[in-house]
C-alpha positions in Angstrom: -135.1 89.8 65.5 -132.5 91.9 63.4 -131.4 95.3 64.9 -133.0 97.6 62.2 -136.1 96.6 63.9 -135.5 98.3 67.3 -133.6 100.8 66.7 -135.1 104.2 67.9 -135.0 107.6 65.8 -131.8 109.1 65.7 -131.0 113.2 66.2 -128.5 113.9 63.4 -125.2 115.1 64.0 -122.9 117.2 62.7 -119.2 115.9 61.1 -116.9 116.3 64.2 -112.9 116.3 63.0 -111.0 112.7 63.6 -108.4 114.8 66.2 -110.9 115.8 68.7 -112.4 112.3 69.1 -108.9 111.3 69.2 -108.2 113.5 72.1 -111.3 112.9 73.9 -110.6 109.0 74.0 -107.5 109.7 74.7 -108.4 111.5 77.4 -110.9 108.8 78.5 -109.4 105.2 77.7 -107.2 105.9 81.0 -110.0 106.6 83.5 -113.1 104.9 82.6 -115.1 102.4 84.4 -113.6 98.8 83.5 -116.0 95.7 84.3 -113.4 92.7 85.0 -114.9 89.0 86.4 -114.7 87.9 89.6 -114.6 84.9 88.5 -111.9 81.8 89.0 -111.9 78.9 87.0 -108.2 77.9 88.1 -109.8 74.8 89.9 -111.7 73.4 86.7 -108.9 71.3 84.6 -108.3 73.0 81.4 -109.9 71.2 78.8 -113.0 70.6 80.5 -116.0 72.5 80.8 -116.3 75.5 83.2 -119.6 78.0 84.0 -121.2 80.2 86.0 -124.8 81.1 85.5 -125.0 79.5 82.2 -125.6 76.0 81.5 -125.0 73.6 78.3 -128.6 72.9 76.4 -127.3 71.3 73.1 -124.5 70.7 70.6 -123.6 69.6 67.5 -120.1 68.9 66.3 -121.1 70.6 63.0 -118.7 67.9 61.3 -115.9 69.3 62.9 -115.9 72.2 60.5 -114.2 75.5 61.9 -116.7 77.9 62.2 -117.1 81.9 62.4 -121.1 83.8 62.2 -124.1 81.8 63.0 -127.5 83.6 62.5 -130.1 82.3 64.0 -133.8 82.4 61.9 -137.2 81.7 62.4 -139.0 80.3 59.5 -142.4 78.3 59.0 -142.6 77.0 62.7 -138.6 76.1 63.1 -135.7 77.5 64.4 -132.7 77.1 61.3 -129.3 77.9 62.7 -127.0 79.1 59.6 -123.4 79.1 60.3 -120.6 80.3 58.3 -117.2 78.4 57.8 -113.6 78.8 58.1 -111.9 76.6 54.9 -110.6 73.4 56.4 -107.2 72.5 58.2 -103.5 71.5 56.2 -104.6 67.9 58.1 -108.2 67.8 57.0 -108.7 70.2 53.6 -112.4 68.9 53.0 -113.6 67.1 56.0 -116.3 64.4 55.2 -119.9 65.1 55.1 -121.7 62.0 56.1 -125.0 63.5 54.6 -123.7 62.9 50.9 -120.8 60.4 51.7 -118.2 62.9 50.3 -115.3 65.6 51.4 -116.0 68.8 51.0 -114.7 72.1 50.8 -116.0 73.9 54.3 -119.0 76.4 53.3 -121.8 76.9 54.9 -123.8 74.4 57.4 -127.4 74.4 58.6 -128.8 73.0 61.7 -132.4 72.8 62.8 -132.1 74.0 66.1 -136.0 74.1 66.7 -135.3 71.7 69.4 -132.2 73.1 70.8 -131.8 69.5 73.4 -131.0 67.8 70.2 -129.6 69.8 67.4 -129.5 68.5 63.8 -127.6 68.9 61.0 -129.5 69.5 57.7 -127.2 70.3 55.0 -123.8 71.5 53.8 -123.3 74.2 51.0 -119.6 73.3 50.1 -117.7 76.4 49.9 -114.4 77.7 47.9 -111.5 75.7 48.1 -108.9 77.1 50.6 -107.6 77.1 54.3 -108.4 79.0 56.9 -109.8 82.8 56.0 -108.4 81.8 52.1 -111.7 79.6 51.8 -114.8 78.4 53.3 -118.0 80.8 53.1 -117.7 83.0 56.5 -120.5 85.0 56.7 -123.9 84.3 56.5 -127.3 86.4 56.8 -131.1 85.5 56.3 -134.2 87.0 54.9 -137.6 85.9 54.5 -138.8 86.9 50.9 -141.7 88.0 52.7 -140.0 91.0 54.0 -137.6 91.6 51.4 -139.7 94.6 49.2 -139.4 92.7 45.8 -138.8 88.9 47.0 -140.9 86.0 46.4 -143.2 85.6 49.4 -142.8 81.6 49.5 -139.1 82.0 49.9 -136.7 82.3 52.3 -133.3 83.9 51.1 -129.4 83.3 52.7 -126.7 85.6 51.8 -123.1 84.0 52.2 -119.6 85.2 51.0 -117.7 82.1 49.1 -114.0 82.6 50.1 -112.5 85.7 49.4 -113.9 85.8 45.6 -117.8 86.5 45.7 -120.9 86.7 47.5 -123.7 84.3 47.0 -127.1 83.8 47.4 -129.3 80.9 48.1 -133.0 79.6 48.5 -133.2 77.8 51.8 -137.3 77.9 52.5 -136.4 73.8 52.1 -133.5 74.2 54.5 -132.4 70.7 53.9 -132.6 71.1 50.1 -130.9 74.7 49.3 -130.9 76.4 45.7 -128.7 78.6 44.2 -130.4 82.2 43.3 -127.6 84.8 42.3 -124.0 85.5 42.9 -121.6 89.0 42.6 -117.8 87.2 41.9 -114.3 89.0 40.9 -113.6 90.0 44.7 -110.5 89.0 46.6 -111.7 89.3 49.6 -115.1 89.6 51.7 -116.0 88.9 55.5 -118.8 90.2 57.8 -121.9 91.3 55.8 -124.9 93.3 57.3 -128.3 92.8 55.1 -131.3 94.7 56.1 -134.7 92.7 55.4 -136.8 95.4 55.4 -135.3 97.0 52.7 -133.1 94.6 50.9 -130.0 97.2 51.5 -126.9 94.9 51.8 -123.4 96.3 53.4 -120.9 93.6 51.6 -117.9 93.7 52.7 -115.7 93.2 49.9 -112.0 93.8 48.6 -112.2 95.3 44.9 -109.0 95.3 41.9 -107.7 99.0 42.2 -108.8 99.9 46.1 -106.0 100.5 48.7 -107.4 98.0 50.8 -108.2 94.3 51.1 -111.7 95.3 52.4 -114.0 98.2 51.8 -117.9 98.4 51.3 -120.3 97.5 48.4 -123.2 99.1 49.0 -126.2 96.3 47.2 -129.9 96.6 46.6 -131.0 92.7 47.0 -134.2 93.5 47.7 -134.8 91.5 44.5 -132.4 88.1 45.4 -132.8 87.0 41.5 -131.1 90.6 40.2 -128.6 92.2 42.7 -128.0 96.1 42.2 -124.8 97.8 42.7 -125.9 101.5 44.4 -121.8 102.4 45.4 -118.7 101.7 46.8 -117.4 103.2 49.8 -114.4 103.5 52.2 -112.2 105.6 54.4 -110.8 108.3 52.7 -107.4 107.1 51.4 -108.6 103.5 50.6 -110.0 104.5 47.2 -108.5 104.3 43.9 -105.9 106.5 43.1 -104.9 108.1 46.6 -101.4 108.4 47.5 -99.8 108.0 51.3 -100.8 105.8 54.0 -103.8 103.8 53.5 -106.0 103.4 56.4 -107.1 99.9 58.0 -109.0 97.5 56.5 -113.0 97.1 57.1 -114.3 94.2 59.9 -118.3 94.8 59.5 -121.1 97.4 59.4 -124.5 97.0 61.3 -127.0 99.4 59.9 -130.0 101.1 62.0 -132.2 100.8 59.0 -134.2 103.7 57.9 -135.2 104.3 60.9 -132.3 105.2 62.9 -131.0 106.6 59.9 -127.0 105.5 60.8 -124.6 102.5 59.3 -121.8 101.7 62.2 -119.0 100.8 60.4 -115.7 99.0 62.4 -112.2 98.8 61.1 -108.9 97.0 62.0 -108.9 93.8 63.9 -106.3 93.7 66.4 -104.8 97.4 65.8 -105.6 100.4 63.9 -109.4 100.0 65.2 -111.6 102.8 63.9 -115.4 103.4 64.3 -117.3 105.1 61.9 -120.5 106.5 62.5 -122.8 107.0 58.6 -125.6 108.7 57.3 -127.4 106.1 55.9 -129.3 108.0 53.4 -126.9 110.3 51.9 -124.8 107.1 51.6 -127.4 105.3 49.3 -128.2 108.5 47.9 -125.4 110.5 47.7 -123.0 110.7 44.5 -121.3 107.3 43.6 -118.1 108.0 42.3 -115.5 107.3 45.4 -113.8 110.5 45.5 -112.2 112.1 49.2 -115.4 114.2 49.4 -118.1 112.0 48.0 -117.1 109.4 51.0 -116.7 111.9 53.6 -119.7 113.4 52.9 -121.9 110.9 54.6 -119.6 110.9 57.8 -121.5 111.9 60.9 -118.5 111.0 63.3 -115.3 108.7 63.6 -114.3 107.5 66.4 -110.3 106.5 66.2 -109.3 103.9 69.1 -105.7 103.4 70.3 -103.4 102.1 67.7 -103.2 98.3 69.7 -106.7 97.5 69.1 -109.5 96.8 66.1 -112.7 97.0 65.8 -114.2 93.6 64.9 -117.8 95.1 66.1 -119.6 98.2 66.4 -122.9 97.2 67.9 -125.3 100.6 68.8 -127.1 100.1 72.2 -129.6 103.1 71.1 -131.7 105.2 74.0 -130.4 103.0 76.9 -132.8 104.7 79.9 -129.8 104.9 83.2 -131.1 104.3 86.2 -128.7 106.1 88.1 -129.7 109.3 85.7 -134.0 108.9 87.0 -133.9 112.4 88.8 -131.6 114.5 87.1 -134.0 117.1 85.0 -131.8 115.9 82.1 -129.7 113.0 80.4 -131.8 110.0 81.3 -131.5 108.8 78.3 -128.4 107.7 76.8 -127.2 106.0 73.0 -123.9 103.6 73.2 -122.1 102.2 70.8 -120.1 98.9 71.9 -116.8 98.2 70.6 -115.4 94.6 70.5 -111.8 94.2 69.4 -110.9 90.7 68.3 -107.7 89.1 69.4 -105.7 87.7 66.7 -102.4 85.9 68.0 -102.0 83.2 70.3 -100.6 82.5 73.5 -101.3 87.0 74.3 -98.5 88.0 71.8 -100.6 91.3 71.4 -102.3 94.0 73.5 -104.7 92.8 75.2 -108.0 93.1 72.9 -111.7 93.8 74.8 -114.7 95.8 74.9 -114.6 99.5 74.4 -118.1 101.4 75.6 -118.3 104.9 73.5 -121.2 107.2 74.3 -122.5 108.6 71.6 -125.4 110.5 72.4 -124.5 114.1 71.0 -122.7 112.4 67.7 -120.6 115.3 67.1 -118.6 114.4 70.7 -118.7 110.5 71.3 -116.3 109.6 73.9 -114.7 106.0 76.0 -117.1 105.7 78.9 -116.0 102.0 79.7 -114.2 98.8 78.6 -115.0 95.0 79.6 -112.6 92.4 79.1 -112.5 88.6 81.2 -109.3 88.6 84.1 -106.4 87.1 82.5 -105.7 85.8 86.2 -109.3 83.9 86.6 -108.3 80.8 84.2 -104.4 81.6 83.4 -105.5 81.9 80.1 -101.9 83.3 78.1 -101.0 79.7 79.3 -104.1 77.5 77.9 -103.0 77.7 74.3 -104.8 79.9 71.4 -106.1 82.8 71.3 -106.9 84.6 74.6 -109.4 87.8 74.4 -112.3 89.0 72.8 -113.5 88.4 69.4 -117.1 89.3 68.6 -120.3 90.2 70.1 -123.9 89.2 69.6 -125.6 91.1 66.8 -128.9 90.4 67.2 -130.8 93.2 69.2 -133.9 90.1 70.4 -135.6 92.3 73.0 -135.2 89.5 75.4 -131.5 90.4 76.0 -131.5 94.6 74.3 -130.4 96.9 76.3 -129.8 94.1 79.3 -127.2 91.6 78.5 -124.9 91.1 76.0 -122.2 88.2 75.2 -118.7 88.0 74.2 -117.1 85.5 72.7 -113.3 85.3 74.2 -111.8 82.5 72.3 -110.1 80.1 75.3 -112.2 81.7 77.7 -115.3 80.7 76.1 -118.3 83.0 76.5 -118.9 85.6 79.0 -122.4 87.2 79.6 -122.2 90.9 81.0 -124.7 93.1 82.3 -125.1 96.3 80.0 -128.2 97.7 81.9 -125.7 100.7 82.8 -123.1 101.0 79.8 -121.2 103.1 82.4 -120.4 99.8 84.7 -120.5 96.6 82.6 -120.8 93.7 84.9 -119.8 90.3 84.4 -122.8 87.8 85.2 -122.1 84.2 83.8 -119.6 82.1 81.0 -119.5 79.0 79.6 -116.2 77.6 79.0 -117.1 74.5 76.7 -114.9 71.3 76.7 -112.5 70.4 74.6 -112.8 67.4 72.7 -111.4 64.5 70.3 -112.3 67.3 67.0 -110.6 70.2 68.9 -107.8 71.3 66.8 -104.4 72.7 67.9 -103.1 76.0 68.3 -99.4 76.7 67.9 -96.5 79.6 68.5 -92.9 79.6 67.6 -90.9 79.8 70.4 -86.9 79.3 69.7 -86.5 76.0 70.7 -89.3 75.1 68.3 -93.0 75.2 67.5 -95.1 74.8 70.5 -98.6 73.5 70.2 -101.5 73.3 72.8 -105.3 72.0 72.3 -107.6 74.6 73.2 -111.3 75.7 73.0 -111.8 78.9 70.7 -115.3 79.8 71.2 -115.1 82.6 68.0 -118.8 84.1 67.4 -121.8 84.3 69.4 -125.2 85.0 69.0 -128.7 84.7 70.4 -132.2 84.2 69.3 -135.9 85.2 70.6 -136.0 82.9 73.0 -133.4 83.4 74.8 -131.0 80.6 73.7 -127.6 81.8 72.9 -125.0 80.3 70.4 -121.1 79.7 70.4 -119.4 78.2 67.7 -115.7 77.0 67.9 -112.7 78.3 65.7 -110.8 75.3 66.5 -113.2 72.7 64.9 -115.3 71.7 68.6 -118.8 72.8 66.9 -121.7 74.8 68.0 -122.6 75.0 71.8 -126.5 76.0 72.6 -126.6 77.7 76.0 -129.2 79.3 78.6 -128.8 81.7 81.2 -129.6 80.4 85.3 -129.3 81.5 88.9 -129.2 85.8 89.2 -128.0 86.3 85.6 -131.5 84.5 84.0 -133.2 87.5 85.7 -131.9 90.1 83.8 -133.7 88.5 80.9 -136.8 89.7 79.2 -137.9 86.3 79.0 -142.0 86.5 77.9 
């Protein structure tokens, strides 16, 4: 289940100015509540699997394809994981695809993972030539036609970027068999789309000839696949066309709170710069198009600016969060959130430390740092294990079964780590799952000055879950997807039904 569909009615705010948010985290990032494991996985080898409270159901080696956003969607009876690609490696450019006996540029793969024991691959859409972020087909969402206002009913729709240079659309309702419907092209650059089904609003992230930035929004009507509709575009005030002085950081991703909760959560920056910014949804789609300095500000309800050594790969809302703690007091029992993941960029820790930032944002007009999460550095040595060491991404999926309870972090060489978010105030570390490395696992290298240095490590990059309660790692460093369960204390958290 998609956010939009649980998110609760939102109070409007009023615009608050980017200096008093400032000051308030400021004021905040040094004393709040910070949920650290207490966990130690020194013992376990590295390279081999390590967990606590989570166990391994499945895998598949998803043709040793580097991979970034799997979403997980149910569709006539099955379970269809679709997972977004890095482009390939300088040793393996177009790894084979045994499924069509040819090499192929890395795009998008899809899994039946219906029976999540034994996972299997169903197709490859090649994607555009490239390494790394310069190809592949990252990002990938799913509607069912059904849902989608003017889609056809017997259909079942997947959104994908290809490379940096367009956004595509496909007919998977024959998962095994997909179809090209429509594309948007001309863009050099894209990454982490939001698409709301019940309304066919997209947020594509996209980089545009003329803009300031390499990413900003398009803001699509696809609630007709066959005939996509540009309604804006939209960006920080100084990213448009024309502006003069310092431009401000790049987009990461929006998740929108549908009509509904009436907001779009917008994070910037990866691993600096980070900025949250909170949107009207509806004066965005309905407010004047042309991107001048006060047509985007206008739908600004707040921004929230972090400290210049982190990003903001995700802004997940945790909306009307009920605190325990709070059950007496005549006021404030209930609380909205928005959660904060940074994503950690270099390897070996040759950065800030990038983690978890918890903002309240329940009067919009004065959000402010309440918490941060991040795994103990000490627990696994992990600045020694090679790669990336931090967090990336969180799950996007707001499945009742873990809303409002649990969420998950992917942490690159650290795996995944499961954390209690019943009280946004005191995140709690419950379970991980460190996958093993294995013959596919790529490398990971620094400069050092007697030479380059390389180490083979697990980079566990996205995660996400589905209804049932299964949650989903894929690797950056070409190990695969990993399907995984919660046990002991942590699996009671769960809103299992």
């Amino acid at each position: 289940m998609s956010i939009r569909r649980v998110m609760l009615s939102r109070v409007r705010g009023m615009r608050t100015s980017s200096r008093v948010i400032r000051l308030v985290l400021a004021f905040t990032s040094a004393a709040v509540a910070t949920g650290i494991a207490a966990f130690d996985v020194r013992a376990v080898e590295p390279g081999r699997a390590a967990a606590h409270d989570m166990r391994l159901v499945g895998s598949q080696d998803l043709q040793a394809r580097s991979a970034y956003q799997p979403t997980i969607h149910e569709q006539n009876g099955r379970w269809i994981a679709y997972i977004g690609l890095h482009g390939g490696t300088e040793a393996d450019p177009k790894p084979l695809n045994p499924l069509t006996g040819q090499r192929e540029n890395n795009g998008t793969a899809i899994v039946d993972v219906t029976d999540p024991m034994q996972p299997r691959f169903l197709a490859h859409i090649p994607g555009e030539e490239g390494l790394a972020e310069s190809g592949g087909g990252q990002m990938a969402r799913v509607c069912d036609g059904s849902a989608l206002p003017h889609g056809d009913p017997k259909q079942v729709y997947l959104l994908r970027t290809l490379g940096n240079s367009g956004h595509e659309i496909w007919n998977v309702a024959d998962p095994s068999h997909p179809s090209l419907v429509s594309s948007l092209k001309g863009l050099n650059g894209t990454h982490k789309n939001w698409w709301e089904c019940e309304t066919g609003i997209a947020y594509l992230v996209s980089g545009l000839p003329g803009w300031r930035t390499r990413r900003m929004t398009q803001v699509y009507d696809l609630s007709n696949p066959e005939a996509p509709r540009l309604i804006r575009n939209f960006g920080l005030v100084g990213q448009e066309p024309g502006s003069t002085g310092p431009a401000p950081t790049e987009l990461h991703g929006a998740i929108s709170a549908g009509p509904a909760g009436n907001r779009v959560y917008f994070g910037y920056g990866t691993n600096k710069g980070g900025i949250v910014q909170i949107v009207d949804r509806q004066k965005l789609l309905t407010g004047p198009a042309d991107p001048t300095p006060a047509n985007l500000q206008a739908p600004e309800v707040a921004r929230i600016v972090l400290p210049d050594w982190v990003g903001a790969h995700t802004a997940f809302p945790l909306l009307g969060v009920t605190l325990p703690e709070f059950a007496r007091d005549k006021e404030g029992r209930v609380h909205d959130f928005v959660v904060v993941t940074n994503e950690s960029l270099l390897n070996e820790c040759l950065e800030a430390r990038q983690m978890v930032w918890v903002v309240d944002i329940t009067h919009e007009r004065f959000p402010f740092g309440v918490a941060t999460y991040s795994p103990r550095e000490s627990e696994g040595d992990f600045c020694l294990r090679g790669g990336r060491f931090g967090t990336h991404s969180s799950n996007e999926s707001a499945a009742p079964v873990f809303y409002k309870r649990v969420m998950f972090f992917a942490a690159f060489n650290a795996g995944v780590r499961a954390v209690d978010f019943r009280d946004p105030y005191h995140p709690q570390e419950i379970g991980y799952y460190i996958p093993a490395v294995t013959s596919k696992t790529d490398k990971r290298c620094v400069k050092t000055p007697q030479g380059e240095r390389c180490k083979v490590a697990i980079q566990t990059n996205n995660v996400e879950i589905d209804e049932r309660g299964y949650i989903y790692i894929v690797d950056r460093a070409n190990t695969g997807l990993h399907i995984l369960e919660l046990t002991g204390d942590a699996r009671k958290l769960a809103n299992y039904r």
